[in-house]
C-alpha positions as CSV (number, residue, x, y, z in Angstrom):
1,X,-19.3,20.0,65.2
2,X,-18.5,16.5,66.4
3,X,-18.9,13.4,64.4
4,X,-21.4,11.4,67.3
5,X,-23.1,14.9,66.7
6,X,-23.8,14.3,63.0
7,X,-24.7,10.8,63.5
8,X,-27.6,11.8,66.1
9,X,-28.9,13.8,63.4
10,X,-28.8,11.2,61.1
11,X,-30.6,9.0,63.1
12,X,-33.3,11.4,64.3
13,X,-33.9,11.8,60.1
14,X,-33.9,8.3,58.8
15,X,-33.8,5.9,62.2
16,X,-37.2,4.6,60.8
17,X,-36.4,4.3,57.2
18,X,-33.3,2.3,57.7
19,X,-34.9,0.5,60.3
20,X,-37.0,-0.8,57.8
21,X,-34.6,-1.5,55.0
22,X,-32.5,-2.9,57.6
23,X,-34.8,-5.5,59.2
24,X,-36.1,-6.9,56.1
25,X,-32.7,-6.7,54.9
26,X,-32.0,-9.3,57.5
27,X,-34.3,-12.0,56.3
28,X,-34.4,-12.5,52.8
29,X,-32.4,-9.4,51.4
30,X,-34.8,-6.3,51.3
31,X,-38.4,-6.7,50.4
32,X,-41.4,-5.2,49.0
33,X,-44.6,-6.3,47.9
34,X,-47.7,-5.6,45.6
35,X,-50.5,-4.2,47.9
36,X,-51.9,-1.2,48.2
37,X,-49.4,1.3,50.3
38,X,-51.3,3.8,51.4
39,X,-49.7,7.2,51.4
40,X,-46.7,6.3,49.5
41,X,-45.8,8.8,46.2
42,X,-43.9,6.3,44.4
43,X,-40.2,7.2,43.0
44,X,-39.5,11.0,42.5
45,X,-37.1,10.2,40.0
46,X,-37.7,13.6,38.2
47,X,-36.4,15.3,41.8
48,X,-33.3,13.2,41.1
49,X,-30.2,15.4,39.4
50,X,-29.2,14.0,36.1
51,X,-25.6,13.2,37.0
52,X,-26.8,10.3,40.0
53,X,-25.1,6.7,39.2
54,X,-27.5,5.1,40.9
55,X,-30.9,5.3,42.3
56,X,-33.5,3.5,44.5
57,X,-36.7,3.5,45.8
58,X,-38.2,1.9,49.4
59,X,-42.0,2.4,50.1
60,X,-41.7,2.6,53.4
61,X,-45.5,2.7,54.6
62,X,-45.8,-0.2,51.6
63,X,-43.3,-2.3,53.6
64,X,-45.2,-1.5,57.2
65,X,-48.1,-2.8,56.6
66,X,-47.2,-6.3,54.7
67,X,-48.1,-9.2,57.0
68,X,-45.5,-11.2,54.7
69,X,-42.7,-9.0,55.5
70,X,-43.9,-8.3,59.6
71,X,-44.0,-12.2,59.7
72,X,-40.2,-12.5,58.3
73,X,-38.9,-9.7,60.5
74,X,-40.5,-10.9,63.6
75,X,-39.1,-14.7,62.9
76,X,-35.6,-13.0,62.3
77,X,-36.0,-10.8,65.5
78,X,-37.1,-14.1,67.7
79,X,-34.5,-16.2,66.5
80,X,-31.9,-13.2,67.1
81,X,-33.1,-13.0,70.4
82,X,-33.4,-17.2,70.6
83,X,-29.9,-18.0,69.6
84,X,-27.2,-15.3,70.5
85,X,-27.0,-14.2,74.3
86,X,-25.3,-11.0,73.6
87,X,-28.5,-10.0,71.9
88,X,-30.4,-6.8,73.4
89,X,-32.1,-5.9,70.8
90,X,-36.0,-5.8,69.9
91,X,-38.2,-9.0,69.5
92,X,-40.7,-8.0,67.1
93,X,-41.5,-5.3,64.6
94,X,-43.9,-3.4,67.3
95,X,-41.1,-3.1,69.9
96,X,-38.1,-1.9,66.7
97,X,-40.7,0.5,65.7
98,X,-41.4,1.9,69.1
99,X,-37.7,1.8,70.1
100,X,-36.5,4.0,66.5
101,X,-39.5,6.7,67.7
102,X,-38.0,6.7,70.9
103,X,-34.5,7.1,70.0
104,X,-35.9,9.8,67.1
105,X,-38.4,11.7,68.4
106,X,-40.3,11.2,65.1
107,X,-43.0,8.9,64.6
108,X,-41.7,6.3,62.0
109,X,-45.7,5.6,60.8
110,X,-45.1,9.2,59.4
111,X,-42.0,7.9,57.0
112,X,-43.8,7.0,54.2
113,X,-41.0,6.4,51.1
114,X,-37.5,7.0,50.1
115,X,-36.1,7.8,46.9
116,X,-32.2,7.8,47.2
117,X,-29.2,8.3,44.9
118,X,-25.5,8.8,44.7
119,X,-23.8,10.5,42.6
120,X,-19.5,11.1,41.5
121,X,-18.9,14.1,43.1
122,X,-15.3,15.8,44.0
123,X,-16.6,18.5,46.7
124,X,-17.2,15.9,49.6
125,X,-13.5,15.3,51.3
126,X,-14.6,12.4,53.0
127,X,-16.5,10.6,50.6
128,X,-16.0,9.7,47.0
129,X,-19.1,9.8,46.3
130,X,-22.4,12.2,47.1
131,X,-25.7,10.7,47.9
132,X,-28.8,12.0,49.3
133,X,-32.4,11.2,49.3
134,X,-35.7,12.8,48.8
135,X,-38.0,11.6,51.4
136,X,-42.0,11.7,51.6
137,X,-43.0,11.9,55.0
138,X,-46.2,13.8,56.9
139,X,-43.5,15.6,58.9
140,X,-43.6,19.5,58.8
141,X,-40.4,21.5,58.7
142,X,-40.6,22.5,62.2
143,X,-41.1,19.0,63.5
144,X,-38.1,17.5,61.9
145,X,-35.6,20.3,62.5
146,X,-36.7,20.3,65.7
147,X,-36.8,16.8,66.5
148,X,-33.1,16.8,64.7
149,X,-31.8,19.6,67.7
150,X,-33.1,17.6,70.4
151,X,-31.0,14.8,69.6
152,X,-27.7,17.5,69.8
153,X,-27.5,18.3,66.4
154,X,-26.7,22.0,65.3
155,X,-27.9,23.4,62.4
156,X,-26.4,26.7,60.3
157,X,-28.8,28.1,57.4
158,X,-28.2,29.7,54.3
159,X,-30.5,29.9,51.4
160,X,-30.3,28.8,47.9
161,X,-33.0,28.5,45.0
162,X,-35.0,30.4,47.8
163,X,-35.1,27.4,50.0
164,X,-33.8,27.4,52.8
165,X,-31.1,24.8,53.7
166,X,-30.2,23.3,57.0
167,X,-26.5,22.4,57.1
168,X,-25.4,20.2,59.7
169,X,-22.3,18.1,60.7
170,X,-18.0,18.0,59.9
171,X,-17.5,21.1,57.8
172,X,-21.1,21.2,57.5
173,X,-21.5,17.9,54.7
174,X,-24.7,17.3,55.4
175,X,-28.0,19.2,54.9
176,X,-31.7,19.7,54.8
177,X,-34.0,21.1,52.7
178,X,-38.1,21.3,53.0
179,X,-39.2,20.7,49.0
180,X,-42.6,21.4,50.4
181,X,-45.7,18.9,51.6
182,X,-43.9,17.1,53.5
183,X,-41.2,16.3,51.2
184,X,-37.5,16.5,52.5
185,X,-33.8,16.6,50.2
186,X,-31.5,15.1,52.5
187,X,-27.6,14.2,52.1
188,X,-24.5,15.6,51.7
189,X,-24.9,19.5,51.0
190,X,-24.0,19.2,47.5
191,X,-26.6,16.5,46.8
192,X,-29.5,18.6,48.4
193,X,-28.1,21.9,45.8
194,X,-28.7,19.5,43.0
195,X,-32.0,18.7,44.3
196,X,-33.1,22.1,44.6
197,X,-31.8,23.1,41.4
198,X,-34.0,20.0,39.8
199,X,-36.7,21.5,41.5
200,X,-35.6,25.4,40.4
201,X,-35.2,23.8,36.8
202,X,-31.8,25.0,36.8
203,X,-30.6,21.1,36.1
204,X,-32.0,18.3,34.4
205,X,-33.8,15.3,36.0
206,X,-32.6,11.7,35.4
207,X,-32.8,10.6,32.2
208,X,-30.8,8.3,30.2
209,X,-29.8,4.6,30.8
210,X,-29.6,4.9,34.6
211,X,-33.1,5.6,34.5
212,X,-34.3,3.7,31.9
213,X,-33.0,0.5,33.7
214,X,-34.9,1.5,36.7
215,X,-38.0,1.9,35.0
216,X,-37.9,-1.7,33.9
217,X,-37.8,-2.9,37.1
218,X,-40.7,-4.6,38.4
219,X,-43.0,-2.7,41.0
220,X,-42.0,-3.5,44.3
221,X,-41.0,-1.8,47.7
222,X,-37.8,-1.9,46.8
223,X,-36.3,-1.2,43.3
224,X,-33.1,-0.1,42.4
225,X,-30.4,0.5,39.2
226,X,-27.4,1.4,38.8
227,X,-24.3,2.3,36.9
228,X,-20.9,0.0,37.1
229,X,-17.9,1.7,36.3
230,X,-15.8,-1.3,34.8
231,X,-12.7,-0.5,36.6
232,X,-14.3,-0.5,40.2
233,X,-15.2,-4.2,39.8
234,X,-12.7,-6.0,42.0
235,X,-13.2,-9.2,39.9
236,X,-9.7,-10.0,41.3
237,X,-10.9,-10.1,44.6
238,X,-14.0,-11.5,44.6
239,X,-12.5,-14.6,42.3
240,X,-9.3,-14.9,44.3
241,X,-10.6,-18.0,46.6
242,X,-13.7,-19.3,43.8
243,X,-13.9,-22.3,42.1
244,X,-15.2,-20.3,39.7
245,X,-13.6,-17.8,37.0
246,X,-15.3,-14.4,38.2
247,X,-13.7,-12.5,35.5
248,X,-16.9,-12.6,33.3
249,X,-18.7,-9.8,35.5
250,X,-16.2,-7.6,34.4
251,X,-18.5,-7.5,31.4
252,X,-21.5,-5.5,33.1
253,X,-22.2,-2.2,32.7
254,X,-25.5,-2.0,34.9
255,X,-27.2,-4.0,37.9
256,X,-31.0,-3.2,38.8
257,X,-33.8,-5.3,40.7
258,X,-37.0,-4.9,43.2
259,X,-38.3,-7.1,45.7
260,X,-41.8,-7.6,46.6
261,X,-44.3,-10.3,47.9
262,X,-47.9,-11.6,46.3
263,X,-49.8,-13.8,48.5
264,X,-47.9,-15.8,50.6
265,X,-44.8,-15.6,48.7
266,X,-41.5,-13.2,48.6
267,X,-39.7,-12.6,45.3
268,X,-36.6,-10.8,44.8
269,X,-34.9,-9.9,41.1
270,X,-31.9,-8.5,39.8
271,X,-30.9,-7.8,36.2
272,X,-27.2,-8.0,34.9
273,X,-26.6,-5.9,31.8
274,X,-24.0,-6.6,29.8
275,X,-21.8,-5.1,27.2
276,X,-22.9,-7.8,24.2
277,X,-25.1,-10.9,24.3
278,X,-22.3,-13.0,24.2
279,X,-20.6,-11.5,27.5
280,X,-24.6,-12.2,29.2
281,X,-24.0,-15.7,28.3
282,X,-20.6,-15.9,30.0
283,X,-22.1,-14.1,33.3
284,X,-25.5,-16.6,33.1
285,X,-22.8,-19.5,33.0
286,X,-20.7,-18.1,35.8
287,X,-24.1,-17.5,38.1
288,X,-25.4,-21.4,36.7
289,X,-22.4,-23.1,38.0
290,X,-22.0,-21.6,41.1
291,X,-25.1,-22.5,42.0
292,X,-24.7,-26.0,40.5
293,X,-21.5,-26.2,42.8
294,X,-23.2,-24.9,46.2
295,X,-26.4,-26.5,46.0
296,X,-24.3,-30.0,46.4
297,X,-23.2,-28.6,49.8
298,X,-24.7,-29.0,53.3
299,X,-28.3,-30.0,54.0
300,X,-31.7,-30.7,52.1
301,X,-32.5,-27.5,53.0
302,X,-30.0,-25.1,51.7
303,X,-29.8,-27.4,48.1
304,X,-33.7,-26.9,47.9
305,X,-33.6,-23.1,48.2
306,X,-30.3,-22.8,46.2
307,X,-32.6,-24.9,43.5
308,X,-35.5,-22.3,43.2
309,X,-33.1,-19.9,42.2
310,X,-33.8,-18.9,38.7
311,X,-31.0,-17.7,35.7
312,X,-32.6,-16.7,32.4
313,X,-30.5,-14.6,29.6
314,X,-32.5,-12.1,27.5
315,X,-30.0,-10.4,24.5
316,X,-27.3,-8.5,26.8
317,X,-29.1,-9.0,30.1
318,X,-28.9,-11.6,32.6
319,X,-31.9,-12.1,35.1
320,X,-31.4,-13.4,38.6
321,X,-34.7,-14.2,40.3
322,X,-35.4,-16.1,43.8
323,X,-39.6,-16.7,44.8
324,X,-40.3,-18.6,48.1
325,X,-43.2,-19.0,50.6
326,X,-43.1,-17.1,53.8
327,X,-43.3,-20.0,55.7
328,X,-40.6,-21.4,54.1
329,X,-38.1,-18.6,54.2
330,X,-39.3,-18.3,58.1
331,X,-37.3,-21.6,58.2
332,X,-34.5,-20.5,56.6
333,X,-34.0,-17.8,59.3
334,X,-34.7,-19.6,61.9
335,X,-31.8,-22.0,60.2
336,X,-29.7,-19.6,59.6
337,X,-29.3,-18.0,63.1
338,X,-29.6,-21.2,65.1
339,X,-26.4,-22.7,62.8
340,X,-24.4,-18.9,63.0
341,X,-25.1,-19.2,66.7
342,X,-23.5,-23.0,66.5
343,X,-20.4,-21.9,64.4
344,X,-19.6,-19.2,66.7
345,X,-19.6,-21.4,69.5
346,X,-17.8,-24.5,68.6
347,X,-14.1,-23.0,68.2
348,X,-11.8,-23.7,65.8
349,X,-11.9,-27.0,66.3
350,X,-15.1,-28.2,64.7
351,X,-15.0,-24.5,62.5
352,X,-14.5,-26.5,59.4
353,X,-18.0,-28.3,59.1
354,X,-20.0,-25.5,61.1
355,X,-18.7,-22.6,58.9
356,X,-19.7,-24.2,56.1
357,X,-22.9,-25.0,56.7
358,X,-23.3,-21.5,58.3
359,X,-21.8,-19.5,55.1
360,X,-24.0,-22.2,53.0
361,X,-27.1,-21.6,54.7
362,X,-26.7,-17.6,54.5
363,X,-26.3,-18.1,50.8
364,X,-29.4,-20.3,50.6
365,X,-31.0,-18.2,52.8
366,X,-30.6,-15.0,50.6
367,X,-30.2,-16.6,47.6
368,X,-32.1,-14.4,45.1
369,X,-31.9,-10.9,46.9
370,X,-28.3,-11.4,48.6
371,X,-26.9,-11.5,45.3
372,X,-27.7,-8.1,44.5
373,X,-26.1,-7.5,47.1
């Protein structure tokens, strides 16, 4: 089984899903909203095995059908298209959408959400960690597997909790598993086991502080938590070149947010939860003057938007939160590509003011939902 083979099935799977995350990814971090998304289950957090590290939740049919987010993509799309000329990608959401069902096979209208997790695992020789996903789709069995063989990929089955599982790609690390009504386990093959042994009740569901933290997330499309192992922070690295002393973040044990829009605006919020109260007030300073020392770089623009970012402390926990207007974030994008497309043009020679207004205006840009990043 060839790699280019295992990434066709991939993409026949989730082309739409990612799609999705991707695109809105792309303008202000990734988004969700408040109105009604038809279809959509909500997180299946008690499919989720009890070991996962982290977890997340998109509501993919949610996302769809927000004008607020289709208004952001399609501004990012046209000033993709606008401002680079090696740019062959789609314009607008209608023609991503109709170019993933092309590429897929799959309708992506039928995606409806995504619960995903990962998980420390030692079976998977690639990866050092599993992940998988449980998705909620109106696919059947038949239509997935099938549209998952046209694109090349080649499936061996073998059963367990009397499920059938499809396993797919190097050494067969991947796999599928139909949890019934159109629900899907999907991921590496030891991730879609755990699943089904959830399901079986042969393993306990999330529980615990991984879950709690997610659960105190707002609602949104997108909402998220996990787990920080302390010595995987590369405080070193990210505080090597800063005029700032990163080492403070060393102190947090857990990260969650969501994203989602009400009326006209977009709001995106992550929580950092550290080990005392006192270590929260070190991260809230760190966070406060960085944004202090960025928002008296480049334009009114980029100080404005750096400005309605938000830092509150609560106890242990630090709170990051970024609200704008559509219209407003529509220029930022529009910004943002139009001085990328300038830095990338004007050499080395003029680099040092067009890279920093560049950098600058991606930080403005995403300033509330690229930091959870």
């Amino acid at each position: 089984m060839t790699g280019s083979t295992n990434l066709r099935g991939r993409q026949a799977l989730l082309a739409v899903a990612l799609a999705a995350m991707l695109v809105t990814a792309g303008c202000t971090g990734v988004l969700d909203g408040d109105g009604d998304s038809s279809g959509s289950s909500g997180p299946q957090l008690d499919a989720v095995p009890d070991d996962a590290s982290m977890v997340g939740y998109v509501d993919v049919a949610g996302m769809a059908s927000d004008e607020s987010l289709r208004e952001l993509a399609n501004a990012a799309f046209q000033a993709q298209d606008e401002n680079s000329e090696y740019y062959e990608g789609p314009t607008n959401v209608d023609e991503m959408l109709e170019q993933a069902q092309n590429e897929s096979s799959l309708d992506p209208n039928k995606v409806l959400d995504v619960t995903f997790f990962a998980t420390e695992g030692e079976n998977v020789p690639t990866n050092a960690e599993q992940a998988g996903a449980i998705l909620n789709t109106e696919f059947t069995e038949d239509e997935l597997t099938a549209a998952m063989e046209d694109e090349g990929t080649e499936f061996e089955t073998e059963t367990h909790q009397d499920a059938t599982v499809y396993t797919y790609g190097y050494e067969n690390q991947n796999a599928l598993a139909a949890l019934g009504d159109g629900t899907f386990a999907v991921g590496d093959t030891e991730a879609v086991y755990s699943v089904l042994d959830v399901d079986a009740g042969d393993q306990n569901a999330l529980s615990g502080e991984v879950r709690s933290q997610f659960e105190s997330t707002d609602d949104g499309y997108l909402r998220f938590a996990a787990d920080i192992p302390q010595d995987q922070v590369p405080t070193d690295q990210i505080g090597q070149d800063a005029p700032v002393d990163t080492s403070a973040f060393n102190t947090v044990q857990y990260v969650s947010g969501s994203m989602s829009t009400s009326g006209d605006s977009v709001t995106t919020q992550v929580n950092l939860v550290s080990e005392s109260s006192d270590d929260a007030a070190r991260v809230s300073d760190v966070v406060d003057g960085a944004l202090s020392l960025y928002s008296g770089v480049g334009n009114d623009d980029i100080r404005e938007t750096i400005e309605a970012v938000e830092v509150e402390q609560n106890d242990d926990t630090v709170t990051v939160s970024f609200s704008e207007t559509v219209d407003v974030l529509k220029d930022r994008i529009e910004l943002l590509y139009s001085m990328n497309a300038g830095a990338s043009t004007s050499g080395s020679d003029s680099g040092t003011a067009s890279d920093g207004s560049a950098s600058m205006t991606g930080v403005s840009v995403g300033a509330g939902s690229a930091l959870a990043a």
